[in-house]
SEGUDREN-806772 format. One line per 4 residues: number of its first residue (from 0); their letters; for each residue x, y, z of C-alpha. Coordinates in steps of 0.02 Angstrom, whole numbers. Layout:
<rs>
NUM = a = X/Y/Z; ...
</rs>
This chain:
<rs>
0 = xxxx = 80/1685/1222; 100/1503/1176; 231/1421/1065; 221/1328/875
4 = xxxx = 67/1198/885; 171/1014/866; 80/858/830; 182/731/921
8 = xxxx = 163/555/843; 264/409/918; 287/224/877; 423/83/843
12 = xxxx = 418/76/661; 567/146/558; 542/307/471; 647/287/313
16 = xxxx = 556/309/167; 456/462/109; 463/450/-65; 287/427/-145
20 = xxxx = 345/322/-295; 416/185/-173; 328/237/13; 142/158/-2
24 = xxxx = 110/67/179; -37/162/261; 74/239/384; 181/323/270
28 = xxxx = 29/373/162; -41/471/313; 127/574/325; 135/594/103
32 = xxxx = -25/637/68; 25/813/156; 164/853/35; 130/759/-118
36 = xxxx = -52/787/-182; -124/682/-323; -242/727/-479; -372/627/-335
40 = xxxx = -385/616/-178; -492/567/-34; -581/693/91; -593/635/293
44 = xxxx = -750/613/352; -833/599/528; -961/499/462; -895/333/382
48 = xxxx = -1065/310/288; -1065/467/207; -1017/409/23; -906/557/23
52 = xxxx = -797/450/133; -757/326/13; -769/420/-166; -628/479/-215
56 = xxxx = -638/695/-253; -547/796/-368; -375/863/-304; -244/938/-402
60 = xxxx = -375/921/-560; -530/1028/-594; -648/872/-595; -636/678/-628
64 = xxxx = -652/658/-810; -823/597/-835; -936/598/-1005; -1049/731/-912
68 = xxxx = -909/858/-909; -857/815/-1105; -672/751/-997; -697/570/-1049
72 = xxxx = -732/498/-1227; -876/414/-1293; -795/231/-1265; -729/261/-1094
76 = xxxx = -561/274/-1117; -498/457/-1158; -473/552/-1011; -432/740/-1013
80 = xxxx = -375/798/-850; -354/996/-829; -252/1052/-660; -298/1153/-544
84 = xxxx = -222/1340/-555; -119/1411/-419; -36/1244/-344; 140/1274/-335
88 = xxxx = 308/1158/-290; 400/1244/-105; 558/1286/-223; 636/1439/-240
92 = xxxx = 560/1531/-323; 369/1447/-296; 363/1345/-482; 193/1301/-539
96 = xxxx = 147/1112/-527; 125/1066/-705; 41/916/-826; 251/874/-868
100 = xxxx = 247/850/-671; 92/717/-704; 173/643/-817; 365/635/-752
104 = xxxx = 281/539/-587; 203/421/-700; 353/362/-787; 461/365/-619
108 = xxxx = 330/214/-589; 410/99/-710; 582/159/-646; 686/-12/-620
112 = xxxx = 774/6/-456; 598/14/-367; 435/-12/-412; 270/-10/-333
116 = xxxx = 168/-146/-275; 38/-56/-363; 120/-55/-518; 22/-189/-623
120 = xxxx = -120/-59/-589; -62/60/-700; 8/-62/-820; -158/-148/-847
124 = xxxx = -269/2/-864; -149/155/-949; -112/126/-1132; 79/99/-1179
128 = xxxx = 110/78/-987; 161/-70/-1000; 271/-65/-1136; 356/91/-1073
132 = xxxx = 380/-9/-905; 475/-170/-993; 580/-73/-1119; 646/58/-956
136 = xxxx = 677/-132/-858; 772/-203/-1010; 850/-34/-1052; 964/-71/-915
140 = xxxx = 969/-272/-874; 1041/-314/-710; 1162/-137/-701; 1142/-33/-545
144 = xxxx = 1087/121/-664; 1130/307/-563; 992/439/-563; 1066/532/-724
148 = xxxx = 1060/369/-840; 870/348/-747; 819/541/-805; 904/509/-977
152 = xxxx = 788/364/-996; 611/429/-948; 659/613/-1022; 704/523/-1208
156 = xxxx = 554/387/-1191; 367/429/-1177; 224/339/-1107; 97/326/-1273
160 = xxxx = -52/341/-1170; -6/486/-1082; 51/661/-1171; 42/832/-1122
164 = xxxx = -73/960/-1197; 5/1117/-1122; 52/1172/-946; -130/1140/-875
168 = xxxx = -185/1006/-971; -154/817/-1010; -235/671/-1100; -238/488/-1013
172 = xxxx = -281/353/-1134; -338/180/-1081; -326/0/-1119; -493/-32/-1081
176 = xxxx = -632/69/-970; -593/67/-787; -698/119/-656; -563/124/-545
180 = xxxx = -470/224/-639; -493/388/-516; -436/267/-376; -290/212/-469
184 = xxxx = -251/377/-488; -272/433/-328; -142/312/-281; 15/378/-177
188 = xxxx = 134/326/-319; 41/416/-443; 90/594/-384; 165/713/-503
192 = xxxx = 344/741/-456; 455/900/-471; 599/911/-613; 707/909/-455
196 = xxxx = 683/727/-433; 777/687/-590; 942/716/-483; 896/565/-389
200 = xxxx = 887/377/-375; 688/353/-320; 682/300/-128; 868/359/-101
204 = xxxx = 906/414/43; 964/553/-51; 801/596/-112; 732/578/60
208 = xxxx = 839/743/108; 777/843/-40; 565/813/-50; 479/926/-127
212 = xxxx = 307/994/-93; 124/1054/-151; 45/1016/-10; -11/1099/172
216 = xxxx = 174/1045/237; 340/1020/173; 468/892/262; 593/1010/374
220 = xxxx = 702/877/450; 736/703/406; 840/576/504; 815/391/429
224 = xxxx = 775/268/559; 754/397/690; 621/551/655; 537/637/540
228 = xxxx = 487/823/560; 365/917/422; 319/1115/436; 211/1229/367
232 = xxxx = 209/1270/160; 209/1420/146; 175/1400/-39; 20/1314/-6
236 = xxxx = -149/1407/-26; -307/1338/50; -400/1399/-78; -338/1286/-198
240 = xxxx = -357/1126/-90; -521/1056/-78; -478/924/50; -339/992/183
244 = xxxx = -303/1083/295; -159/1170/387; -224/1136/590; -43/1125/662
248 = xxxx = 106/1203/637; 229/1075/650; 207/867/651; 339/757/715
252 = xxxx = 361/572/684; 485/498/821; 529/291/795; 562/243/981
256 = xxxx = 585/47/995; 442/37/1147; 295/-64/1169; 145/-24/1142
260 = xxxx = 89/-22/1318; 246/85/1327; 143/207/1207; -20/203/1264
264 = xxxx = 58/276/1419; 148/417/1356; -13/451/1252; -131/451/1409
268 = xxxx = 3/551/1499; 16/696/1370; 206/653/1342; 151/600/1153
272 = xxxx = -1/657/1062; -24/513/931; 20/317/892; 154/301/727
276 = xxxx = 104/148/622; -60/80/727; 61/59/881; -82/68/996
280 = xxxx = -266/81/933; -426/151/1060; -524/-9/1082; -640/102/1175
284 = xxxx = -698/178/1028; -747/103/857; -741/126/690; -928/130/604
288 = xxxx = -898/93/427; -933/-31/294; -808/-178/357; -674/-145/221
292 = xxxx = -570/-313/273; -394/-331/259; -313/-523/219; -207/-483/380
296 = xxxx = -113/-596/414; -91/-734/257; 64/-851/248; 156/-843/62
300 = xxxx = 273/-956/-9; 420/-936/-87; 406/-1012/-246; 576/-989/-314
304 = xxxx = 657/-1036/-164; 801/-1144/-181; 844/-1227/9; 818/-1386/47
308 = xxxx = 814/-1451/-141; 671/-1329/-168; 557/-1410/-63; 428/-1280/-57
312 = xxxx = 395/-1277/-240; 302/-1438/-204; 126/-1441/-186; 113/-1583/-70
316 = xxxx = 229/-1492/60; 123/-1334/28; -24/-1442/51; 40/-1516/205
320 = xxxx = 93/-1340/272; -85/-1270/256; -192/-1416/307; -100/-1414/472
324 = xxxx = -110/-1222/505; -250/-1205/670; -334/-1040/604; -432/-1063/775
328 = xxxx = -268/-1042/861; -220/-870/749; -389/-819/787; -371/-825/960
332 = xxxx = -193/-748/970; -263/-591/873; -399/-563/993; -272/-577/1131
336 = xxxx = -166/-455/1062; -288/-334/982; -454/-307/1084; -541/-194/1009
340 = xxxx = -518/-268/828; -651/-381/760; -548/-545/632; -622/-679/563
344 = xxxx = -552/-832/490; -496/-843/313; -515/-990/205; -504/-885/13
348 = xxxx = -421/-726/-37; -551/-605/-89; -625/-517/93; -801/-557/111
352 = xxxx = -839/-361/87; -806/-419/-94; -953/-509/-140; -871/-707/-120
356 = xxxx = -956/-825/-58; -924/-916/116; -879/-1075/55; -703/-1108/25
360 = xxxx = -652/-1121/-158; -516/-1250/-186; -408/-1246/-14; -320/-1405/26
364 = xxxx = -475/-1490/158; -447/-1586/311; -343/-1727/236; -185/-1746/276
368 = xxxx = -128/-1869/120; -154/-1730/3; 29/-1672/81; 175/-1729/180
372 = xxxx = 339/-1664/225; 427/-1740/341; 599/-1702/406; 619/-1512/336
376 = xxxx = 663/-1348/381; 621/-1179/318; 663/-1024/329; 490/-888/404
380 = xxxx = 516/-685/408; 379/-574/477; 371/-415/570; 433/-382/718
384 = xxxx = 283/-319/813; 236/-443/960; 73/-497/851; 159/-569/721
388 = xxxx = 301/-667/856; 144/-736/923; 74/-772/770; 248/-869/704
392 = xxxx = 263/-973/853; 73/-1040/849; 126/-1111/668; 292/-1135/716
396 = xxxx = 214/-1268/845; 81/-1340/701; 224/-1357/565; 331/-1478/687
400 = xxxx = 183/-1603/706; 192/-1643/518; 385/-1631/539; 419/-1455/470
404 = xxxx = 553/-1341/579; 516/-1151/540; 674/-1038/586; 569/-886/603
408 = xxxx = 668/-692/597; 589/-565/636; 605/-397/559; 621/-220/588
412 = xxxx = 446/-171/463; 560/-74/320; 665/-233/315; 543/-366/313
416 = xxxx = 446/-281/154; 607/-229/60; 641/-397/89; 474/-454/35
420 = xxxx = 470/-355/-117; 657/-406/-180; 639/-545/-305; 850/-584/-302
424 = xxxx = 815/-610/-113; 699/-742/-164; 756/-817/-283; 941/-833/-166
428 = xxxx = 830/-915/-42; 821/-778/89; 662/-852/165; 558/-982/133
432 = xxxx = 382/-939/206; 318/-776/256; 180/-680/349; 114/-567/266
436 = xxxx = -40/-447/253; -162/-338/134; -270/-212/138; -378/-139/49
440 = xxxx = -281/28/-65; -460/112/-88; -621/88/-13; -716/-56/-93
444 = xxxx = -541/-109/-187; -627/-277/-285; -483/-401/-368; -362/-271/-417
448 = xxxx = -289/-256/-255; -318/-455/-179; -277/-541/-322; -184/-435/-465
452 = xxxx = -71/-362/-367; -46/-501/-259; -24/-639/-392; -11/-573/-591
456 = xxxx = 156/-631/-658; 277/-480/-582; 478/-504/-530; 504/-303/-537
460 = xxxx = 593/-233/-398; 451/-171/-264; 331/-321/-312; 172/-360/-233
464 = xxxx = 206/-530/-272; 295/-582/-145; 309/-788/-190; 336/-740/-362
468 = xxxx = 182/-845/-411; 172/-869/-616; 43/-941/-703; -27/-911/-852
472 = xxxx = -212/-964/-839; -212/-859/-692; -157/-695/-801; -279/-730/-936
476 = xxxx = -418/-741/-775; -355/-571/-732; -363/-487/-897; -521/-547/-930
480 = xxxx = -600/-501/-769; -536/-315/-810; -599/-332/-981; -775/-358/-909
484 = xxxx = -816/-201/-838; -971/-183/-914; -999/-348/-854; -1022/-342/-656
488 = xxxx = -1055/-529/-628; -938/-600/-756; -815/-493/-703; -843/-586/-531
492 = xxxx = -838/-729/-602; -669/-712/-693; -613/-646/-524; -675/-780/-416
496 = xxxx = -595/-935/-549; -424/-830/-531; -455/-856/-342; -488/-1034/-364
500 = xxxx = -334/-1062/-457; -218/-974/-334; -306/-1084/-174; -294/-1242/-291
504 = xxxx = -107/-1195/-307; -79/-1165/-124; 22/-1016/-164; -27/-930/-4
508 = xxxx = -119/-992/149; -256/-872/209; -267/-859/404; -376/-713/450
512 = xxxx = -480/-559/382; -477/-414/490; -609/-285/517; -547/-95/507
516 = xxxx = -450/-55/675; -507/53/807; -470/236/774; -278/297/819
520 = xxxx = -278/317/1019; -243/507/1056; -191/610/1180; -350/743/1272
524 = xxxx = -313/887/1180; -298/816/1008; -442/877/916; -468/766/742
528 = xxxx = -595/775/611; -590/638/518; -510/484/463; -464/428/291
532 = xxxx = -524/253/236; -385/240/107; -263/260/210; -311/118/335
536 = xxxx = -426/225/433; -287/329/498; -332/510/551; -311/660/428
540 = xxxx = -153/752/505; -178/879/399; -337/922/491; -302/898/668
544 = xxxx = -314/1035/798; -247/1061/965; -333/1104/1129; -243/1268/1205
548 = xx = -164/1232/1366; -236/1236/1528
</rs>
């Protein structure tokens, strides 16, 4: 007789945050999409050019409103979602998952001790969104506000895009038409969430000890920083999931601070049965798919940064900073470090998967006199993981021949993007320069996700902007681009004049796009089926078998 089927997955990154409002690196999506389903959701596929792969599917809804199924108006923008029956929360006893669930995760978006990078997603496409999202900021100014005065708020305030028809049923009015409004959806942050949740602060640690699930497994033990353990649901029926599974019986996350030749060995050796947080990728294997490119890595500014008489809110010293980058240099310490994984150098923002053109649109060139800086130092963050230290010291090097000292510090991952993502850090001139990354949050992600997210005017908690870039002509760009949806190449256009105006601003310094990574390295008698595109190309846990022993 054997023993309970564990999925072993090992790696150096900090397990610490689980909740879906304020959790949305691929890693962590892997590990929440088992607990915390959406109204959408993506299906693994073995074939990467199956458009299956890449569209999202119905979830915890019936279909994806559409004017063939009378869910979405004539002018694009009322959506009627009906939920699917017999889902049901892991409480005691099972509770039905509900459209007030929808709706109670929506408004925990706009909550304003954390907020998603995501966020101006759903504030630029829901109606009311983003009113509901600045009164719930200003509701409580600078306070520290505790999860009671939080429920108060969003159970007294409504959302007027978004209202309940009964149990089974909601309404979702837009702005505008958005064809990306079933990937928006599908989003990690979007899932409904549990009247339980009103008890906490979102991304507590608190919270972390009391998840909730309506998925295939429900999290069983939870040690911050150390290891994460999920079991089965029994409250979750197969036949009401169209796209998981229930293969294992128990998967463990362990953070262990190794290298990742470290892990590759206890992988090959049977001792672990997966990689935690693309620790160590399969270079013998690849991934065939569209190329889906990530902006990984890009430098960002700080552009409320105080030190050194705000020196980096000049453009020359911006200027200076990016014309003496050597991208050849990055290049060649990424294919050092990652065999396997095809980069290419960067010169715009927008991957070329999205339709821009190869020549570069409004970088600083080759000419040194457009910036100097002479004499300065800075403060860099970036992630710990030995890419990124090489990576630092290579511009490290470049900076001090135009007289620039970077004091690099390198992070533990959950630090270096809360720190990222905490404007007050900025603006006290935490760090000066940072390296960053993006990837695509759904397959074929256009502007949304390289330049609205990255660059719209946003200094909530959780922001994707990490330099705190403002400009106006470059919001207007953005709002018109969405506007334009009927409009493929204006849209692009708008898009690719917003792209022009961030290079022309030097608010970030592109270094390298990256193709998808090899598939997660995995021990003999894993058995997967499938990886997930939206989740970085990561396998689907969910669906993973393994091989009886020998």
């Amino acid at each position: 007789m054997t023993g309970p089927a564990t999925l072993r997955l090992v790696g150096p990154s900090v397990v610490d945050d689980l909740d879906p409002a304020t959790a949305h690196h691929d890693s962590t999506r892997q590990l929440t999409r088992l607990f915390a389903r959406c109204l959408f959701g993506y299906r693994a596929e073995p074939n990467l050019r199956n458009w299956q792969a890449i569209a999202p599917l119905p979830d915890l809804a019936v279909d994806i409103p559409s004017t063939y199924n009378t869910g979405m108006g004539a002018r694009h923008v009322n959506n009627v979602v009906h939920l699917r029956p017999g889902v049901f929360w892991d409480t005691t006893p099972p509770r039905p998952v509900t459209a007030h669930d929808v709706v109670r995760g929506l408004k925990r978006l706009g909550n304003p001790v954390h907020r998603p990078a995501a966020l101006p997603c759903f504030t630029s496409t829901i109606r009311g969104m983003a009113e509901f999202c600045a009164g719930y900021r200003d509701a409580f100014g600078s306070g520290e506000p505790t999860a009671r005065d939080l429920a108060d708020y969003q159970n007294s305030h409504e959302i007027p895009g978004v209202f309940v028809l009964d149990d089974e049923s909601l309404v979702i009015e837009l702005t505008r038409p958005a064809l990306d409004f079933a990937h928006i959806m599908a989003l990690p942050c979007a899932a409904p969430a549990p009247v339980e949740y009103d008890a906490y602060v979102p991304g507590s640690p608190e919270l972390q000890r009391h998840l909730r699930s309506n998925g295939p497994y429900r999290p069983v033990e939870f040690r911050p920083g150390e290891r994460i353990r999920l079991g089965r649901n029994a409250c979750w029926d197969p036949e009401t999931d169209p796209i998981r599974g229930q293969g294992v019986d128990t998967i463990e996350v362990v953070s262990e601070p190794a290298a990742p030749a470290e892990i590759e060995a206890s992988i090959r050796s049977g001792t672990a049965d997966l990689a935690w947080d693309g620790a160590a990728a399969d270079p013998s294997r690849t991934i065939d798919a569209e190329p889906g490119y990530a902006l990984d890595p890009y430098l960002v500014f700080n552009l409320r940064s105080p030190n050194s008489g705000g020196a980096i809110r000049e453009l020359g010293v911006r200027s200076a900073i990016a014309c003496a980058i050597d991208k050849t240099a990055v290049l060649a310490i990424h294919d050092e470090y990652s065999p396997g994984t095809t980069a290419l150098i960067a010169d715009r923002v927008l991957p070329p998967a999205e339709g821009a053109h190869q020549d570069t649109p409004g970088m600083p060139g080759a000419d040194a006199e457009k910036g100097r800086a002479e004499r300065l130092t800075l403060r860099g963050v970036h992630s710990d993981d030995p890419l990124s230290k090489a990576i630092a010291r290579s511009c490290a090097h470049d900076l001090a021949t135009v007289g620039i000292t970077v004091e690099w510090a390198a992070l533990p991952n959950h630090d270096y993007h809360r720190l990222l993502g905490d404007p007050e850090q900025a603006r006290a001139g935490r760090w000066d320069l940072a390296l960053a990354s993006r990837a695509p949050a759904w397959p074929g992600a256009d502007g949304r996700v390289f330049l609205q997210t990255m660059f719209e005017t946003n200094d909530s908690p959780g922001t994707g902007n990490h330099g705190l870039y403002s400009q106006p002509a470059f919001d207007r760009l953005v709002d018109q681009a969405l506007s334009a949806v009927a409009e493929p190449a204006r849209a692009r256009e708008y898009w690719e004049a917003a792209e022009r105006r961030v290079l022309a601003d030097v608010a970030v310094v592109p270094l390298l796009f990256r193709k998808p990574r090899s598939p997660q390295l995995h021990a003999a008698r894993v058995q997967p089926d499938g990886v997930l595109p939206a989740a970085g190309y990561t396998l689907d846990l969910s669906l993973v078998r393994l091989a009886p022993s020998q």
